[in-house]
MDAnalysis code that builds the backbone (N, CA, C; Angstrom):
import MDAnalysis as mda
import numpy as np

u = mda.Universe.empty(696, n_residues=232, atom_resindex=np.repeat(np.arange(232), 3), trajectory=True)
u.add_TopologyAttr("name", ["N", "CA", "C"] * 232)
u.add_TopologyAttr("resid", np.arange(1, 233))
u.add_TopologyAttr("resname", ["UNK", "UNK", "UNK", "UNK", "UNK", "UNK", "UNK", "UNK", "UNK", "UNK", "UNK", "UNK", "UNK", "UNK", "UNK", "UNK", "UNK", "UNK", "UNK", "UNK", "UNK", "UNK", "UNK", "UNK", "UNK", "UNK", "UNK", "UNK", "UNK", "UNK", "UNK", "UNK", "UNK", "UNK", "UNK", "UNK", "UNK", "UNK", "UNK", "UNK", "UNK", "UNK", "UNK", "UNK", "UNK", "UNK", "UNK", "UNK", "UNK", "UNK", "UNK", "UNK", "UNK", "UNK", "UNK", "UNK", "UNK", "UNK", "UNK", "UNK", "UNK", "UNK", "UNK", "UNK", "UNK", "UNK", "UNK", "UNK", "UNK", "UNK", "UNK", "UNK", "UNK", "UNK", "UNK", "UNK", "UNK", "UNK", "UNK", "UNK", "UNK", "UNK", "UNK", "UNK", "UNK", "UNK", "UNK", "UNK", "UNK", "UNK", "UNK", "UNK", "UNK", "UNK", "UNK", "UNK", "UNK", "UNK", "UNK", "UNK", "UNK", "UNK", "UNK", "UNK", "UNK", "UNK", "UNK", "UNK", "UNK", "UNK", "UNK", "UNK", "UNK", "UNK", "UNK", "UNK", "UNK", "UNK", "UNK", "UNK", "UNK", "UNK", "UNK", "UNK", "UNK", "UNK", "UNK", "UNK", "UNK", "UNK", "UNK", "UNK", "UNK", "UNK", "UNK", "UNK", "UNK", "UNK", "UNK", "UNK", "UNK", "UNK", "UNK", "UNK", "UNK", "UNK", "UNK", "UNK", "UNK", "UNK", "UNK", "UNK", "UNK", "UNK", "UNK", "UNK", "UNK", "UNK", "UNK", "UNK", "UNK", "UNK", "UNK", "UNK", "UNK", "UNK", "UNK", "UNK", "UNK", "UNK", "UNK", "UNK", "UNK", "UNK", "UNK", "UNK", "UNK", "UNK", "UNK", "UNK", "UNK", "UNK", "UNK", "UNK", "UNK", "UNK", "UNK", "UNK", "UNK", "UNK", "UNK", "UNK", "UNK", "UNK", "UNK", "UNK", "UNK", "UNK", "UNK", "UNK", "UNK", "UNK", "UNK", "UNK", "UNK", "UNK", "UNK", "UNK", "UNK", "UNK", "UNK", "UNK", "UNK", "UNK", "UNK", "UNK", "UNK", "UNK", "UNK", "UNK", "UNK", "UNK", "UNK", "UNK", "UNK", "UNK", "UNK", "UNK", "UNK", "UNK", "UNK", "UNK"])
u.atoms.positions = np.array([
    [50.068, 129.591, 126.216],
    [50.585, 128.267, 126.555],
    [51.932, 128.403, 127.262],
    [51.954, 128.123, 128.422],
    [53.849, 127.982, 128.922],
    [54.691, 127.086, 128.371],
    [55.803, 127.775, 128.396],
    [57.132, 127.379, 127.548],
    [56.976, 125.886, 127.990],
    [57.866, 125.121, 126.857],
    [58.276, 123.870, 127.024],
    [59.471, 123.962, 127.267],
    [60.017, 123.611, 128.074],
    [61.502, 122.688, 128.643],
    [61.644, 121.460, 128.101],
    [63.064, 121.026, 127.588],
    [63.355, 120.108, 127.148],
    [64.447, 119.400, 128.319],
    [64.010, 118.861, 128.879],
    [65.921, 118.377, 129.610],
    [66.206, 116.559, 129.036],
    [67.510, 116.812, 128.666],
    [68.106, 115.944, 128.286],
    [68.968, 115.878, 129.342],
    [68.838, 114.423, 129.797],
    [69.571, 114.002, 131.010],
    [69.703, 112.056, 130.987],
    [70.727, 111.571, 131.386],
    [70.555, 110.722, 131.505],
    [70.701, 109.874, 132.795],
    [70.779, 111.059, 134.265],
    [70.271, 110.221, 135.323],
    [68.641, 110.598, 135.377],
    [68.869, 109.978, 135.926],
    [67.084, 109.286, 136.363],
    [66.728, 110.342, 137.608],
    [67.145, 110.297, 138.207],
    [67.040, 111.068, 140.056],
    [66.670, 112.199, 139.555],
    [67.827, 112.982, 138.635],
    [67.760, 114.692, 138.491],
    [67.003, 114.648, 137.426],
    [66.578, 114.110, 136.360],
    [65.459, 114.392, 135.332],
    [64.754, 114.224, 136.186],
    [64.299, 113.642, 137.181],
    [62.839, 113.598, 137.958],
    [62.657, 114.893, 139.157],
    [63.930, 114.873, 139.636],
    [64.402, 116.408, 140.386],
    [63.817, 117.728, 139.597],
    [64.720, 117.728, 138.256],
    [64.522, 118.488, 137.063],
    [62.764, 119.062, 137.136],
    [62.072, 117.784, 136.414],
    [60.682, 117.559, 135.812],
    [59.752, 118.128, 137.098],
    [60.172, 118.165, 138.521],
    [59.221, 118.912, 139.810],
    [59.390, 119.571, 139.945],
    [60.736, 120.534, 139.816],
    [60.666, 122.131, 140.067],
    [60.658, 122.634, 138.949],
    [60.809, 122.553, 137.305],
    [59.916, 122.957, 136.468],
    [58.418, 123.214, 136.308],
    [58.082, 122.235, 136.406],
    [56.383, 121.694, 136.658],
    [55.694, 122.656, 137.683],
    [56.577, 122.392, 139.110],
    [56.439, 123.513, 139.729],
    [56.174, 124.924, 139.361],
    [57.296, 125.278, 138.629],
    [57.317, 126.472, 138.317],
    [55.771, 127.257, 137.220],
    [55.578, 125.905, 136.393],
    [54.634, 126.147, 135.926],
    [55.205, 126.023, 134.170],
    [55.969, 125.450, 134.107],
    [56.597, 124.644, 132.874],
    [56.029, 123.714, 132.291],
    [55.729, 123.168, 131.203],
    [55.686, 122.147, 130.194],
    [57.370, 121.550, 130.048],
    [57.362, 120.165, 130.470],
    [58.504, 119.489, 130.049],
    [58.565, 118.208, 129.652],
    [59.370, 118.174, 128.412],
    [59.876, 116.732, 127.678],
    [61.329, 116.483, 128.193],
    [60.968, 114.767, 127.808],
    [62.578, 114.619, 128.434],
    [63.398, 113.887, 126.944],
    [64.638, 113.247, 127.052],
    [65.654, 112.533, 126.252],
    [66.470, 111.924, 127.348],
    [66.995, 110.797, 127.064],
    [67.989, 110.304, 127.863],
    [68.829, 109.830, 127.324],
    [69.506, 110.271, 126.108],
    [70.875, 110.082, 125.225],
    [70.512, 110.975, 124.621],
    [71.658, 110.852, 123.153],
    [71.904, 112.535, 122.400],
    [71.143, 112.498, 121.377],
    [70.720, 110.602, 120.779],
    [70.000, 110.318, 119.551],
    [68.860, 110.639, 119.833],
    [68.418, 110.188, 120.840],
    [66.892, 110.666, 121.685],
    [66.143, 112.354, 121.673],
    [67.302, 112.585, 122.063],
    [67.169, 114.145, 122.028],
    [67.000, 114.739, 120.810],
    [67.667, 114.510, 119.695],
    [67.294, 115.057, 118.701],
    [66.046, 114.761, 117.726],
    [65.962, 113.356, 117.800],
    [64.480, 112.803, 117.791],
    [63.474, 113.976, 118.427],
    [63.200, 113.686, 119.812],
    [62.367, 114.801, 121.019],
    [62.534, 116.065, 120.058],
    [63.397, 116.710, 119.941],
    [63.321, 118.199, 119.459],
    [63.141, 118.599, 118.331],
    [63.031, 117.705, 117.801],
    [62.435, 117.942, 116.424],
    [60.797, 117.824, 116.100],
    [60.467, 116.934, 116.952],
    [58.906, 116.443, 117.198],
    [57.965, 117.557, 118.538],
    [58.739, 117.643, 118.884],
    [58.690, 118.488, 120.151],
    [58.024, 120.012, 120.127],
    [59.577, 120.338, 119.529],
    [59.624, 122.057, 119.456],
    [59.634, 122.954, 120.540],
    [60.722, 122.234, 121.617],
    [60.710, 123.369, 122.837],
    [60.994, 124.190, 122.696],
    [60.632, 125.295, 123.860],
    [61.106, 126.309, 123.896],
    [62.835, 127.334, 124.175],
    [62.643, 125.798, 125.061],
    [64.095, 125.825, 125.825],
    [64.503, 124.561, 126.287],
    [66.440, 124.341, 125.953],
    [66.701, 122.933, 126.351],
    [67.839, 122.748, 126.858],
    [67.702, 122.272, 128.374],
    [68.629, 122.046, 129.730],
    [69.436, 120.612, 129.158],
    [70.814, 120.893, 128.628],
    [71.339, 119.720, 128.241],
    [72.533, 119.375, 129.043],
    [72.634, 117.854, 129.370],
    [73.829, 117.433, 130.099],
    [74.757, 117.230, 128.626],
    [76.665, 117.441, 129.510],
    [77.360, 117.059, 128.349],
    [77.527, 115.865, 128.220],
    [77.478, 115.087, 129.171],
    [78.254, 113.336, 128.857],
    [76.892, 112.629, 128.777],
    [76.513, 112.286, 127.455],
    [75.472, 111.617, 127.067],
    [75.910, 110.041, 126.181],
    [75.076, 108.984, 126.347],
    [75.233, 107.866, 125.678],
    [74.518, 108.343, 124.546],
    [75.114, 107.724, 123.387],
    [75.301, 107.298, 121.922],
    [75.616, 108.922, 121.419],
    [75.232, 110.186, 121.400],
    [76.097, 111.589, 121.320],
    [75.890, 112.218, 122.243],
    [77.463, 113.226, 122.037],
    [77.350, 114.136, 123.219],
    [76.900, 115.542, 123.819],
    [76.504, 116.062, 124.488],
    [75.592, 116.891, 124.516],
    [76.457, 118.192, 123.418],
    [77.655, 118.052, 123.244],
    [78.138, 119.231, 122.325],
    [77.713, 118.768, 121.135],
    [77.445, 117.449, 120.808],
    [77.276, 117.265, 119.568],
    [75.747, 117.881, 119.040],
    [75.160, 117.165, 120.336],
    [73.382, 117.821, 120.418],
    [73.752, 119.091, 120.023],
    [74.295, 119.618, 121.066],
    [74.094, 121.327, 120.860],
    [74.076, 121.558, 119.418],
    [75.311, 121.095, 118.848],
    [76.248, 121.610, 117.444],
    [75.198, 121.343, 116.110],
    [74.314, 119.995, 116.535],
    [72.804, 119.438, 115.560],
    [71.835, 120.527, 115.209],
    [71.740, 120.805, 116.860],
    [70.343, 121.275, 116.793],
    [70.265, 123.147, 116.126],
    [71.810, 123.774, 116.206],
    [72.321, 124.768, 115.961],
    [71.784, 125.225, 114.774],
    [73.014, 123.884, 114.113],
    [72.784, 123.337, 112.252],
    [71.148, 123.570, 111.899],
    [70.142, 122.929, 112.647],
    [69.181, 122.299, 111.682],
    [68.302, 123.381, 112.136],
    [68.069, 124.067, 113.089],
    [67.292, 125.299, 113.381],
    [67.791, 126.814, 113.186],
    [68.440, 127.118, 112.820],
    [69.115, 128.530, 112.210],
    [67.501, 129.571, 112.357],
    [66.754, 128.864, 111.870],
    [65.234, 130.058, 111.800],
    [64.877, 130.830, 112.760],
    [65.529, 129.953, 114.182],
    [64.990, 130.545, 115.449],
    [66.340, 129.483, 116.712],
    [66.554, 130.793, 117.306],
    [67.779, 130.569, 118.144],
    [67.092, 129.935, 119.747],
    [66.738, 128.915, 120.240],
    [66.063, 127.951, 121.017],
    [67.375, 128.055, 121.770],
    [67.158, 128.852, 123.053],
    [68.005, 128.189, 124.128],
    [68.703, 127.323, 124.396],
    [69.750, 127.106, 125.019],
    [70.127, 125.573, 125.123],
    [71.227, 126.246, 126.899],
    [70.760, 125.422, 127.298],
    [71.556, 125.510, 128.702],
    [72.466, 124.203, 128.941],
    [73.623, 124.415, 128.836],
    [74.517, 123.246, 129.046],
    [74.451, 122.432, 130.894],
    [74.662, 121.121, 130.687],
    [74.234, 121.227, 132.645],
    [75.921, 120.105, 132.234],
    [76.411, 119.998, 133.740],
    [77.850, 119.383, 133.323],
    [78.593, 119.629, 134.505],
    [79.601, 118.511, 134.970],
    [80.365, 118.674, 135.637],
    [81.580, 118.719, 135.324],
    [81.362, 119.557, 134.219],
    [83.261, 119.714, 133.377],
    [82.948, 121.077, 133.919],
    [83.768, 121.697, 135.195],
    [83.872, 122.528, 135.101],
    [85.248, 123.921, 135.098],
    [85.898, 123.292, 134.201],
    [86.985, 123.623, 133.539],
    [86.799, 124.910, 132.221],
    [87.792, 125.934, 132.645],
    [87.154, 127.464, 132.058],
    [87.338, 126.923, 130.442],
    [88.146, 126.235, 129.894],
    [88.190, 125.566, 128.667],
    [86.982, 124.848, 128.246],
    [86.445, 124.019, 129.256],
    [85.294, 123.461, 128.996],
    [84.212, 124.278, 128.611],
    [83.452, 125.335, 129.095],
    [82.916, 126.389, 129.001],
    [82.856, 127.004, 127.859],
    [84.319, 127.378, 127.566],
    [84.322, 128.024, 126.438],
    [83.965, 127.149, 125.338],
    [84.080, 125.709, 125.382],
    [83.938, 124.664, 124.144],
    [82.265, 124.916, 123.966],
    [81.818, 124.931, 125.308],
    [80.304, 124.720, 125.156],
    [79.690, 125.583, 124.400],
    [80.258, 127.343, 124.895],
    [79.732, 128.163, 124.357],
    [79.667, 128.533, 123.119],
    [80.801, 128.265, 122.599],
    [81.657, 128.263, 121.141],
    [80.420, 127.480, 120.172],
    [80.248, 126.185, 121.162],
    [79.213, 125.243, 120.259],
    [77.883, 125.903, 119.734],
    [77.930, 126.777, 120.513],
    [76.289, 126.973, 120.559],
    [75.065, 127.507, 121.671],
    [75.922, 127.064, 123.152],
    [75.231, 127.119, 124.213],
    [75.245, 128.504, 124.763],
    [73.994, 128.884, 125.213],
    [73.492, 130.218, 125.914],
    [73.750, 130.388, 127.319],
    [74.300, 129.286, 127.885],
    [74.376, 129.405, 129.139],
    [75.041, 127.646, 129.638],
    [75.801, 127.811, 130.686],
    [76.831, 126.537, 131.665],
    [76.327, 126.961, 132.525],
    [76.013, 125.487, 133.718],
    [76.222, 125.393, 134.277],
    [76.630, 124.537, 134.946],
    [76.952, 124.040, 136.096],
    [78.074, 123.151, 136.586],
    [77.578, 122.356, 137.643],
    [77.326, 120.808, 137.459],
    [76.914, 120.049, 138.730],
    [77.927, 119.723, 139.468],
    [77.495, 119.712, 141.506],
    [75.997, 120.370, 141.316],
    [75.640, 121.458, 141.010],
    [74.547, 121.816, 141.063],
    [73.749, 122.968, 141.122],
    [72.812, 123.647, 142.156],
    [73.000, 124.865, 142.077],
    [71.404, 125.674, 142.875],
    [70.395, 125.011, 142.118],
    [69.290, 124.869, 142.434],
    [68.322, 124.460, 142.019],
    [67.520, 126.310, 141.526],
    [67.562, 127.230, 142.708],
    [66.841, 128.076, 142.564],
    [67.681, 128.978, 141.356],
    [68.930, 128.853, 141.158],
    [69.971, 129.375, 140.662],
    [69.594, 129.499, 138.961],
    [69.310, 127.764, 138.746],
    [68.893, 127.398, 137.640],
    [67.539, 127.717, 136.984],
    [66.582, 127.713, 137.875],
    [65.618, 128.271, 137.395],
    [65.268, 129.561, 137.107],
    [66.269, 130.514, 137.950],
    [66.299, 131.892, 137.786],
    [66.985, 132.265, 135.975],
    [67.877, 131.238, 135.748],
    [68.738, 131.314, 134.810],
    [67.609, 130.459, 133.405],
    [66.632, 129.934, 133.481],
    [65.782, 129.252, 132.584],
    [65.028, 130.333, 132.428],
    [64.847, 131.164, 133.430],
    [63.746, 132.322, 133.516],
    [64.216, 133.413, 132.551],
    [65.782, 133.685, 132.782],
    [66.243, 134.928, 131.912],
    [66.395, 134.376, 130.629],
    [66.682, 133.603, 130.292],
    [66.879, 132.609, 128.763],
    [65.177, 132.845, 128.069],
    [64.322, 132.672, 128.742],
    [62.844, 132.744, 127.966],
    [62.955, 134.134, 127.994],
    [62.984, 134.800, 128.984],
    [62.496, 136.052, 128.710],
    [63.794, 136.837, 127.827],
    [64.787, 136.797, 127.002],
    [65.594, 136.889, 126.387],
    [65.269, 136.587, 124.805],
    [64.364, 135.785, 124.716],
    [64.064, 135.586, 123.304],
    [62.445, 135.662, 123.156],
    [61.798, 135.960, 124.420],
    [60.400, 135.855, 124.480],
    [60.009, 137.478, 123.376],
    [60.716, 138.219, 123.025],
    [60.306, 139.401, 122.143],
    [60.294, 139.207, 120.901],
    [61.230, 138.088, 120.576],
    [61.331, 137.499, 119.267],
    [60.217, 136.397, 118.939],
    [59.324, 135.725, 119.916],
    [58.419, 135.123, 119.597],
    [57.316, 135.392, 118.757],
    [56.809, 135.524, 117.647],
    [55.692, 135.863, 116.901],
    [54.130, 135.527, 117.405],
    [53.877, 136.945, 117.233],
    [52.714, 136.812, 117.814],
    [51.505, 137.065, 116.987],
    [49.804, 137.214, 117.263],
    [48.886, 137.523, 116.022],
    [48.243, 136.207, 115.819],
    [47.175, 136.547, 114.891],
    [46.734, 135.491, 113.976],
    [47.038, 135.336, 112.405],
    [47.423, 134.256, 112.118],
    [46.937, 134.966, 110.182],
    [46.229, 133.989, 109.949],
    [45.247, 134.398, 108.821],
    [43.805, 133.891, 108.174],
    [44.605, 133.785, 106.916],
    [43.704, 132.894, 106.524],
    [43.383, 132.834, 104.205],
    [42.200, 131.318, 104.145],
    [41.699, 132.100, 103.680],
    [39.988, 131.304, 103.515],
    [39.974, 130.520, 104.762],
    [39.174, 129.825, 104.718],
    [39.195, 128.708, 106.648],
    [40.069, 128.734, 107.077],
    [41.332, 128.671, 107.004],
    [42.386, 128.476, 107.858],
    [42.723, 129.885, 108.885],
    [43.114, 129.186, 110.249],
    [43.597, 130.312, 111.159],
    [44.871, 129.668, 111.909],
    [45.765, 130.600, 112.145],
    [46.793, 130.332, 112.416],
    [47.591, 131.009, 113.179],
    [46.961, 130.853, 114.601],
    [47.733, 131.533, 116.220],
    [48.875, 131.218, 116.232],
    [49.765, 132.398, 116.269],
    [50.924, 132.081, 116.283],
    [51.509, 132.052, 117.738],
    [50.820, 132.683, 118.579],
    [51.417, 133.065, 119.738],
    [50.795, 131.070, 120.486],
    [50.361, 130.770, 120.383],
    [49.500, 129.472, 121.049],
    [49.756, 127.975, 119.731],
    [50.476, 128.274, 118.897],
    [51.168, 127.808, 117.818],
    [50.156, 126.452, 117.612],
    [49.078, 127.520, 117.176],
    [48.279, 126.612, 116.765],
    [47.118, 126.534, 115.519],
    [47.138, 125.597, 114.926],
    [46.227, 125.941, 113.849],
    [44.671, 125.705, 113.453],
    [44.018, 125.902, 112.927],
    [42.560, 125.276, 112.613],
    [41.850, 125.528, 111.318],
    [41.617, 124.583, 110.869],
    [40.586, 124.944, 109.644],
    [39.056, 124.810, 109.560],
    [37.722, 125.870, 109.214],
    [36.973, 125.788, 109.470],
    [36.371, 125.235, 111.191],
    [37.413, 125.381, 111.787],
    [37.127, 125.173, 113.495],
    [37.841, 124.128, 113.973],
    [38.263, 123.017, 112.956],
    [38.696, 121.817, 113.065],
    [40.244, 121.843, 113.875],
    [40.679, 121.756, 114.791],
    [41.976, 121.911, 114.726],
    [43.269, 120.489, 113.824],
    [44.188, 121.131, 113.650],
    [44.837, 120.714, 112.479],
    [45.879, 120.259, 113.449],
    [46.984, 119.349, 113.252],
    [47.934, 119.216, 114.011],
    [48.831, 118.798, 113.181],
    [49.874, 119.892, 113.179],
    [50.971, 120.314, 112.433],
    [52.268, 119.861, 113.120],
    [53.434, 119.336, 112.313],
    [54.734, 119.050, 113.169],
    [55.566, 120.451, 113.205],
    [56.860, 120.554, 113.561],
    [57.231, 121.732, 113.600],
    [57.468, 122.381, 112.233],
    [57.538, 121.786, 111.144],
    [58.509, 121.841, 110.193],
    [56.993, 121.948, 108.821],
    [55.971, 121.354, 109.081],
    [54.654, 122.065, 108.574],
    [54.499, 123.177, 108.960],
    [54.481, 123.251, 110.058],
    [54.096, 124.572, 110.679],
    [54.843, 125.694, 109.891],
    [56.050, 125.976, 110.693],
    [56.819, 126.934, 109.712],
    [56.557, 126.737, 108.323],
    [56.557, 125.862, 107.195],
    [56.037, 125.543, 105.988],
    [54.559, 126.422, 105.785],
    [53.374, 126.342, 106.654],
    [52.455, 127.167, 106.051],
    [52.375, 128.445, 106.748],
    [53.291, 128.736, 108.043],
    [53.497, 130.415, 108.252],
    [53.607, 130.895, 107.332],
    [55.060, 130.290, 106.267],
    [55.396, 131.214, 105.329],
    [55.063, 131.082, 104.048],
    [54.033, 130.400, 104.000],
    [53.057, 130.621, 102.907],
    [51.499, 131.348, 103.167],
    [51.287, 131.704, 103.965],
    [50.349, 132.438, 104.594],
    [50.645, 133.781, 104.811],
    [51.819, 133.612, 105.170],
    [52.500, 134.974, 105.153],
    [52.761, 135.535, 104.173],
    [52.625, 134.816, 102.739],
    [52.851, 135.351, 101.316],
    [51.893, 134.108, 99.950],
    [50.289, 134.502, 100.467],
    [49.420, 134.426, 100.161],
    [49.386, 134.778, 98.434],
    [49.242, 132.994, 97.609],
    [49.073, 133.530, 96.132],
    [50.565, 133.894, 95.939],
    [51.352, 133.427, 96.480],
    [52.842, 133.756, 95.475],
    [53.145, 132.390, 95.398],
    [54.126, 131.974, 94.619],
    [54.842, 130.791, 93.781],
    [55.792, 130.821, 94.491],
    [56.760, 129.719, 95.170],
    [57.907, 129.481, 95.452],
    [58.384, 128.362, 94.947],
    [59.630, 128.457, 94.341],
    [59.998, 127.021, 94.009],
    [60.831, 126.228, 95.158],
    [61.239, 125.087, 95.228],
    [62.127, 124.569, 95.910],
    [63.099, 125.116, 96.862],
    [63.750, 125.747, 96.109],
    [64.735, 126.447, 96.936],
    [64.469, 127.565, 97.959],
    [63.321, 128.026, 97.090],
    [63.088, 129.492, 98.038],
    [62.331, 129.225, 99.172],
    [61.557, 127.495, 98.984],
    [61.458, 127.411, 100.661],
    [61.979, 126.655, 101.323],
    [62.970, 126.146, 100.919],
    [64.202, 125.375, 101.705],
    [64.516, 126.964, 102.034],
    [65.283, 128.134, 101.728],
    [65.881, 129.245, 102.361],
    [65.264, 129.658, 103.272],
    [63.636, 129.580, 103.031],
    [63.319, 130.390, 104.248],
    [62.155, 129.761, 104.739],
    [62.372, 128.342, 104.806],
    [62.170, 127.630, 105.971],
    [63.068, 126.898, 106.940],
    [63.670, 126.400, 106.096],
    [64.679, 125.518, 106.415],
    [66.191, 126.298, 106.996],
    [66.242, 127.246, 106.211],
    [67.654, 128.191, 106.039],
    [68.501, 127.930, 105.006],
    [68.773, 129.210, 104.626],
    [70.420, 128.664, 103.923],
    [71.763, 128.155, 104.190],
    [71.939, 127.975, 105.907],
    [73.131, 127.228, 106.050],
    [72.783, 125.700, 106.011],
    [71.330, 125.065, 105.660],
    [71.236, 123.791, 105.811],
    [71.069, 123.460, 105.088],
    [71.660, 121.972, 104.606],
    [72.042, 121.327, 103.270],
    [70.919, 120.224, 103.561],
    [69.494, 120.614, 102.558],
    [68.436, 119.587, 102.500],
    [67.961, 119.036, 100.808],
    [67.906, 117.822, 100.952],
    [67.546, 118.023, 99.266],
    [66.371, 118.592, 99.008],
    [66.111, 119.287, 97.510],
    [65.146, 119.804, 97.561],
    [63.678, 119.259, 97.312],
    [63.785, 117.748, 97.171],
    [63.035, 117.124, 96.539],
    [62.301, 116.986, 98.071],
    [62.740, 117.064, 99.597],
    [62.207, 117.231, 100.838],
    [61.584, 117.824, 101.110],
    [61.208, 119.181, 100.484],
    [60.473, 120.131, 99.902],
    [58.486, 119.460, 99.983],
    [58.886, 118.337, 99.019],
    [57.552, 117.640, 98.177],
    [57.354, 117.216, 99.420],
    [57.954, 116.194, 100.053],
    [57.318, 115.363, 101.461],
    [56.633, 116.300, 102.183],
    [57.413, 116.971, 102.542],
    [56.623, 118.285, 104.047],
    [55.069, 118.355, 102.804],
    [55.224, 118.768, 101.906],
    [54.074, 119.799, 101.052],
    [53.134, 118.415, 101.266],
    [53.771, 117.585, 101.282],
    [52.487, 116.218, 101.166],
    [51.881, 116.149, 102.386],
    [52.779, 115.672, 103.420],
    [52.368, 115.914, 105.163],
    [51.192, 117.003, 105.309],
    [51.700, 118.492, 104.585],
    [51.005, 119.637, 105.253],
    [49.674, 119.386, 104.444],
    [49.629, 118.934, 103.625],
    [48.573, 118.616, 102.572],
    [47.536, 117.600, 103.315],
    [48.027, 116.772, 103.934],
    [46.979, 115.573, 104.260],
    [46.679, 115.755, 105.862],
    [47.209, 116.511, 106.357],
    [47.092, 117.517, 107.493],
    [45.950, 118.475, 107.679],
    [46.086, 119.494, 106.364],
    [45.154, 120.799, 105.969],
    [44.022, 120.211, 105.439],
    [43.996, 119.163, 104.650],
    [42.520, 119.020, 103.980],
    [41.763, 118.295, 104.165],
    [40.712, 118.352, 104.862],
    [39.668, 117.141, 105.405],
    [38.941, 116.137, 104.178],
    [37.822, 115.922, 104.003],
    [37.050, 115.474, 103.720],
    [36.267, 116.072, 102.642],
    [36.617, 116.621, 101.387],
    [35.199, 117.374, 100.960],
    [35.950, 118.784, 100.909],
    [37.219, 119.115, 101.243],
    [37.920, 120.786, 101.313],
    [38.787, 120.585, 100.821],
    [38.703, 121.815, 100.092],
    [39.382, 122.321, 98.804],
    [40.629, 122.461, 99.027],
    [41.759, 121.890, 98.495],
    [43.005, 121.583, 98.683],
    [43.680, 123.235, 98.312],
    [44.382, 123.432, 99.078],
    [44.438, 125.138, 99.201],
    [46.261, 125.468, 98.659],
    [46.895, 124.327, 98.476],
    [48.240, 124.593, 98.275],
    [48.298, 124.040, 96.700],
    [48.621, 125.143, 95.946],
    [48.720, 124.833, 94.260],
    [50.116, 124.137, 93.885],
    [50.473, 123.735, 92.938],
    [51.328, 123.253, 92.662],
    [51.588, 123.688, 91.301],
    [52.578, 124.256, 91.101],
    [53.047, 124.912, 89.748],
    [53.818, 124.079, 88.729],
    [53.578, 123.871, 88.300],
    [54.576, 122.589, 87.223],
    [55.561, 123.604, 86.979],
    [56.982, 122.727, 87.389],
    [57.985, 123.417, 86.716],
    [57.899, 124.804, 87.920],
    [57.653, 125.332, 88.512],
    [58.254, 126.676, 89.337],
    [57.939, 126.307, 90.912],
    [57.122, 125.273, 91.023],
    [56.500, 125.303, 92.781],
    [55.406, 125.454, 93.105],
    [55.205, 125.620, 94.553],
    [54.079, 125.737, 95.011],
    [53.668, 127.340, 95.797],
    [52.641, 127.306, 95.951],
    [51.627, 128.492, 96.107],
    [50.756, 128.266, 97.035],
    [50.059, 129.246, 97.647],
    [49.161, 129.028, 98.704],
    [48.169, 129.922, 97.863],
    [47.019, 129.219, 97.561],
    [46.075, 130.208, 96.628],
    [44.537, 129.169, 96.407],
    [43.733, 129.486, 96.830],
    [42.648, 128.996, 97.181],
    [41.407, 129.262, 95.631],
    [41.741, 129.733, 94.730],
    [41.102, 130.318, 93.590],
    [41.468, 130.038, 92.368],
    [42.468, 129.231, 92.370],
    [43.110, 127.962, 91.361],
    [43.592, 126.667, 91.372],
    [42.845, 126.158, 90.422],
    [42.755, 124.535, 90.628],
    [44.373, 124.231, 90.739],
    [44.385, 122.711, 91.600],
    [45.747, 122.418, 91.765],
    [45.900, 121.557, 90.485],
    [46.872, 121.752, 89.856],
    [47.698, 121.824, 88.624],
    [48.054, 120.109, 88.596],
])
């Protein structure tokens, strides 16, 4: 599947500028046109990579940056600052925030895309690749996609990671915390009771009609991915 581009922009002309020589290129792209927007989009989203302007209505693209930093720790998602602050102070604020890369309107057009190009291929080794199985379920990681018994499943980002890493550790118990750490991360402050929602989502997601509910629930310690004991 080709990368998704995210550009957050709030003229109109250059998101549409933007959205043809991506597309061109052979990109998948979402857009935002403020900072609330954007974080909405990227959370639902899950780009690969995201071309952000700094002067955005209702937050600002440092703030975006500084959000999206916070709430994804699991995996370091590009972020290309776009901006006509181009002041060596400015730069450094951006980078400081978070950002992988400035650049300064205007722009090369070809400049930028050369520079979207080295940003994917920069973290494209860190992308997980493979399948993993446990009873019906399959789970392409490289095409980030799932299916049960053939059915495809459609997972948000935050399920997803949720049954990687219970698939990835098949029949073990985690309580609360241990998958807030290593889903969520440990620099992010989530309650743990947020935990239960996702497990419910991924739950009414994973199980059709008539199939065996595959995520156990441990009274008192958590949940489990284990297909050979009744859910509790």
């Amino acid at each position: 599947m080709k990368p998704l581009v995210m550009v957050v922009e709030d003229e109109a002309a250059l998101v549409t500028m933007l959205r043809y020589n991506l597309e061109k290129e052979g990109y998948r792209v979402c857009e935002a046109m403020d900072g609330e927007e954007a974080l909405t989009v990227f959370a639902e989203s899950d780009p690969d990579l995201v071309l952000l302007d700094w002067m955005l209505p209702a937050l600002s693209g440092i703030e975006v940056c500084r959000q999206i930093r916070r709430k994804s720790s699991d995996r370091a998602v590009p972020i290309v600052m776009l901006t006509a602050r181009g002041e060596e102070a400015d730069k450094v604020r951006g980078l400081n925030t978070g950002a992988d890369d400035y650049i300064t309107k205007p722009f090369s057009v070809p400049e930028l895309l050369a520079r979207v190009k080295a940003q994917l291929r920069r973290v494209q080794p860190a992308q997980p690749k493979g399948v993993l199985e446990y009873d019906t379920v399959a789970m392409d990681l490289g095409a980030h996609r799932v299916t049960r018994s053939g059915r495809h499943v459609h997972l948000g980002p935050t399920e997803f990671r949720l049954l990687r890493f219970l698939m990835q550790n098949p029949g073990s118990v985690f309580s609360r915390e241990a998958l807030l750490n290593a889903v969520w991360g440990p620099d992010i402050y989530v309650e743990p009771r947020t935990v239960d929602v996702h497990i419910r989502r991924l739950r009414k997601a994973l199980n059709g009609p008539g199939e065996t509910d595959l995520i156990r629930t441990v009274r008192a310690a958590g949940y489990a991915l284990d297909a050979t004991v009744p859910v509790a």
